[in-house]
C-alpha positions in Angstrom: -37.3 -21.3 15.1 -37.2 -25.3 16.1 -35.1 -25.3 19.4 -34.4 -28.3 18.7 -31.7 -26.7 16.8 -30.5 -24.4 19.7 -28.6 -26.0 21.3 -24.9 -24.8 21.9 -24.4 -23.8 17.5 -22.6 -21.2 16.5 -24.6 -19.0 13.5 -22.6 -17.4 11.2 -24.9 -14.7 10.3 -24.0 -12.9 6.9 -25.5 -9.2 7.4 -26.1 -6.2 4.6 -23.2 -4.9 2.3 -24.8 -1.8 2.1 -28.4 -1.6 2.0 -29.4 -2.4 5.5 -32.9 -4.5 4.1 -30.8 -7.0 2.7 -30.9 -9.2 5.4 -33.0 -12.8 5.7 -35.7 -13.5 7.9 -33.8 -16.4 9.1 -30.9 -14.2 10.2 -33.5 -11.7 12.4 -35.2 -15.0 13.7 -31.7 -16.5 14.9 -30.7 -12.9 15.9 -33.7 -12.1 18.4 -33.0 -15.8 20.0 -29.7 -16.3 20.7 -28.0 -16.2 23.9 -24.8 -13.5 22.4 -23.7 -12.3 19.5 -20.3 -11.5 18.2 -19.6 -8.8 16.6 -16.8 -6.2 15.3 -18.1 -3.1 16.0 -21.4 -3.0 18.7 -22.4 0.1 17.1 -22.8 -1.2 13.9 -24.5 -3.9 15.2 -26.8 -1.9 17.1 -28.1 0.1 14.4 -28.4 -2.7 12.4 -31.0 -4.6 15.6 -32.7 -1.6 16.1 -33.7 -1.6 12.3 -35.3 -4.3 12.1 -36.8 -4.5 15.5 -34.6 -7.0 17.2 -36.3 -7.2 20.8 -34.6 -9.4 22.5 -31.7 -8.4 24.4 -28.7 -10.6 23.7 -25.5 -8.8 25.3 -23.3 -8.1 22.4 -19.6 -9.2 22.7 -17.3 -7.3 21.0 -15.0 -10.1 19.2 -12.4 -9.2 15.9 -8.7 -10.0 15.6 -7.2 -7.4 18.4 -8.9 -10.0 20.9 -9.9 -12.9 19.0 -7.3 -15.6 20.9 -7.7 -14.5 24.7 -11.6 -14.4 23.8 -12.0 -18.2 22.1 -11.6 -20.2 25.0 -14.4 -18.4 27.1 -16.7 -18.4 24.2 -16.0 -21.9 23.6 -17.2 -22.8 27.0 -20.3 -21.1 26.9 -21.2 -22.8 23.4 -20.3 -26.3 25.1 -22.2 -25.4 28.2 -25.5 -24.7 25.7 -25.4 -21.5 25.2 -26.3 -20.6 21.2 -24.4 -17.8 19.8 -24.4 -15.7 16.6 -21.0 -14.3 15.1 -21.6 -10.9 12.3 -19.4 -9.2 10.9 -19.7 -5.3 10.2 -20.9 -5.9 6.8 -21.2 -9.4 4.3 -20.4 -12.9 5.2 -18.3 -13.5 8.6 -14.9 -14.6 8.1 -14.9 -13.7 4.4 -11.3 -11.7 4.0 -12.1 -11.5 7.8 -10.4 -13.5 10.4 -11.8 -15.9 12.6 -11.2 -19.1 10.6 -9.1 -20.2 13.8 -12.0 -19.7 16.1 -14.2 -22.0 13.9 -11.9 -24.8 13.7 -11.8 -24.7 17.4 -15.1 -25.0 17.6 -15.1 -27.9 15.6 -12.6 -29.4 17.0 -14.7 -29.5 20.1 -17.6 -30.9 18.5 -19.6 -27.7 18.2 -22.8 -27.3 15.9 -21.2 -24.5 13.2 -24.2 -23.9 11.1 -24.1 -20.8 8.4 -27.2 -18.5 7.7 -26.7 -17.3 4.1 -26.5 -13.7 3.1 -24.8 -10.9 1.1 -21.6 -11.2 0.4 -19.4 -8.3 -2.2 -17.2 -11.0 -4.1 -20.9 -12.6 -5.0 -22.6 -9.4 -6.1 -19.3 -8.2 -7.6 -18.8 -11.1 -10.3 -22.4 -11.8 -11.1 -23.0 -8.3 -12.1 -19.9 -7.9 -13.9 -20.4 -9.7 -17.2 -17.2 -11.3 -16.7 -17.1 -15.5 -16.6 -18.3 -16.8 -13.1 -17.7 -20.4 -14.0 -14.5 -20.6 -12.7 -12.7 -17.7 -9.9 -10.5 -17.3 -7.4 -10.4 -14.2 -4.6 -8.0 -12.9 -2.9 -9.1 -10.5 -0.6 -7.1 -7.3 0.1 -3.3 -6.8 -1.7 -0.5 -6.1 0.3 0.1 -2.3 1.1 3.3 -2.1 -0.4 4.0 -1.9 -4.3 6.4 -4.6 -4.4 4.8 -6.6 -2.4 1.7 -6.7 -4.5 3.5 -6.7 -7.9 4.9 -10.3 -6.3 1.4 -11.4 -5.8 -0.3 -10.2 -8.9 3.2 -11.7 -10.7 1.7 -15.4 -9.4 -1.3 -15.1 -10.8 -0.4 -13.6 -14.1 -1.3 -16.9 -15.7 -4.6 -17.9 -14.3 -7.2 -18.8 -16.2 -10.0 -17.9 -13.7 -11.6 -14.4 -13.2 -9.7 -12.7 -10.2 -12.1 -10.8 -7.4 -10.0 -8.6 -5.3 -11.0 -6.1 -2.2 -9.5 -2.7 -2.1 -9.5 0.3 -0.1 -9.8 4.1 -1.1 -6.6 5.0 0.0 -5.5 2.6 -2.3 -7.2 2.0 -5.5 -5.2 3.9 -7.9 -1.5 2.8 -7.0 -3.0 -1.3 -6.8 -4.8 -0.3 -10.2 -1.2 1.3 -11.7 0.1 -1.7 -10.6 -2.6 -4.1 -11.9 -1.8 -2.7 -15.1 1.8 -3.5 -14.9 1.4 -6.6 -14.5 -1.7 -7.8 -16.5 -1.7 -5.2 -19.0 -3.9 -2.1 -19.7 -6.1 -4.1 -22.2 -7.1 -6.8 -19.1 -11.0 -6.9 -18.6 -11.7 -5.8 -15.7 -14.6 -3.9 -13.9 -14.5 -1.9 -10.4 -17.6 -2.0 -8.5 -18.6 0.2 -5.7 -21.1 1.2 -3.2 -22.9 -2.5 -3.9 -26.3 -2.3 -3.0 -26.1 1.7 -2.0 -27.6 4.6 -3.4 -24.6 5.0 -5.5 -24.0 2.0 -6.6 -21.7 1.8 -9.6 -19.8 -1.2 -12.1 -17.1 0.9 -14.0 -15.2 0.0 -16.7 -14.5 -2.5 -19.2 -10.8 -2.8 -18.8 -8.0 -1.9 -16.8 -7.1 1.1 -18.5 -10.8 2.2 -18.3 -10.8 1.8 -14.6 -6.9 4.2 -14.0 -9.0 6.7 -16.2 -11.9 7.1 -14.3 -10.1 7.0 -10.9 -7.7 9.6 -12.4 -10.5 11.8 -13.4 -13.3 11.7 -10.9 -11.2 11.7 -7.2 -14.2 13.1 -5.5 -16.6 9.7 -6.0 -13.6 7.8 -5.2 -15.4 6.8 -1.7 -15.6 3.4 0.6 -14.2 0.3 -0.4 -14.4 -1.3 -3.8 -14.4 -4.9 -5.3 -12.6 -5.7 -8.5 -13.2 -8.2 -11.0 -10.4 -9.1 -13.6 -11.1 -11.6 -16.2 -8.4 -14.7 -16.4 -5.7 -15.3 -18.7 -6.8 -15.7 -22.0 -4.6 -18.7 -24.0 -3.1 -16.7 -26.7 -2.1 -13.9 -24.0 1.7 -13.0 -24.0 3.5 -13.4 -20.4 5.5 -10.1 -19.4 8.5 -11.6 -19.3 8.1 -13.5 -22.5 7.2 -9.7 -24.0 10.9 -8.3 -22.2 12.5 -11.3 -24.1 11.5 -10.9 -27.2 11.9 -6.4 -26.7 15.7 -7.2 -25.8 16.2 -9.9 -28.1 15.1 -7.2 -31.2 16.5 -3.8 -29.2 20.2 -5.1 -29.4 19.8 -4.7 -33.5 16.8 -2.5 -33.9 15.6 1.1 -33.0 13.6 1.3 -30.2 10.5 2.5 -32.5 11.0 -0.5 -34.6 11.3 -3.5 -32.0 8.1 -2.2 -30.6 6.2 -2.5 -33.8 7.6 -5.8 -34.4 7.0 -7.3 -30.8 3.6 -5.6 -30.9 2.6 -7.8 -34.0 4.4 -11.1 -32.6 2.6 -10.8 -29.4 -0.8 -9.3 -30.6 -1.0 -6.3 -27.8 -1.1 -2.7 -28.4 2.3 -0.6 -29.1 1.4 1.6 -26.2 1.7 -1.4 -23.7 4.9 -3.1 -25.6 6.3 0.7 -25.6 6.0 1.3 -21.9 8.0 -2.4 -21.1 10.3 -1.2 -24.0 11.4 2.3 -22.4 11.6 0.3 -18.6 14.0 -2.4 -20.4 15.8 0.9 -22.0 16.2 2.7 -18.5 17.0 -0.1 -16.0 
């Protein structure tokens, strides 16, 4: 490594996803040289070092959002007083639907060398291998835990034309996917992809609706954390709340059976999807 570099940076060190090889020579290199490194959890860390035969020492400082403010300002002095310090998250790229986006700024704003080491990241791996457009995307991290809450979010973003990368846990897969589906529709390409880089590493579905049903129907592999990737808005596509106008505008004359065919042919979606918003709009 050229010292001439080492002086008082900050590395952000992206680390493996999943399988524990898929780390960069640069990143061991900067990781047996600096003087700390940051991390989330030290035993992950650990195990992660001892893998790959990290020798030296460098005390390992446990640093995540619990402690993140009283521990800046001492960090911060050690970075200004030369030390060189690395900053890893548990798994992926540091600060990436992490925090710590406060701590760098700091460190900029104090004139300190922030230089990233490339590296795995999920919302990389996720879209590439999803056959779905990677021109254009937005992510947006983990939904809020409450239905409403993430109905609201997924409502804003009904109408974007980029691919959508989201983060989701086990515990609550199905009732964001339920809710996914409420929103975009069943028909929405999508695909789910989990255990990245692991043994079982899978890319489910083609839509959706594909997704609910395998979640539905195989709760035992339903394991870890998952990333999913919904394709954008297309232009033709029918807002919700344009589909509701049209349903009450044609329920007020018509039976229920036919508004749903003829809304299902003015909008071009399937009568399953118009006759779930038709029945809601019947029952509220």
């Amino acid at each position: 490594m050229n010292e001439t570099h080492m002086t008082g940076t900050l590395y952000l060190v992206s680390t493996p996803i999943g399988n524990i090889n898929d780390i960069t020579i640069r990143a061991i290199d900067i990781l047996n040289n600096v003087d700390i490194i940051l991390t989330e959890d030290t035993r992950v860390t650990t195990k992660l070092l001892k893998h790959h035969s990290v020798l030296k020492k460098a005390p390992l400082e446990s640093f995540n959002q619990i402690n993140e403010d009283k521990k800046t300002p001492k960090i911060i002095s050690g970075l200004k007083s030369g030390k060189n310090i690395a900053l890893v998250s548990d798994a992926g790229t540091p600060l990436i639907s992490d925090p710590g986006y406060k701590f760098i700024k700091t460190a900029r704003e104090n004139n300190i060398k922030v230089e990233p080491v490339p590296g795995c990241c999920a919302l990389i791996a996720a879209i590439t291998s999803s056959g779905l457009p990677s021109d254009r995307f937005s992510f947006h991290g983990f939904l809020p835990r409450s239905s409403s809450k993430r109905i609201t979010e997924l409502n804003a973003l009904n109408h974007n034309k980029e691919t959508l990368i989201f983060y989701e846990s086990v515990h609550r897969i199905q009732s964001s996917i339920e809710d996914m589906i409420n929103v975009f529709g069943g028909s929405r390409p999508a695909v789910l992809c989990k255990e990245i880089t692991k043994m079982h590493e899978s890319f489910i579905g083609d839509t959706l609706l594909d997704i609910f049903n395998f979640i539905k129907n195989n709760k035992e592999k339903i394991k870890g954390e998952f990333t999913i990737v919904i394709q954008g808005s297309s232009e033709g596509e029918v807002a919700e709340e344009e589909i509701d106008a049209i349903l009450r505008m044609l329920m007020e004359d018509l039976s229920l059976k036919k508004a749903v065919e003829i809304a299902a042919k003015v909008s071009n979606l399937s009568k399953s999807r118009i006759y779930d918003r038709a029945l809601k709009i019947k029952n509220q």
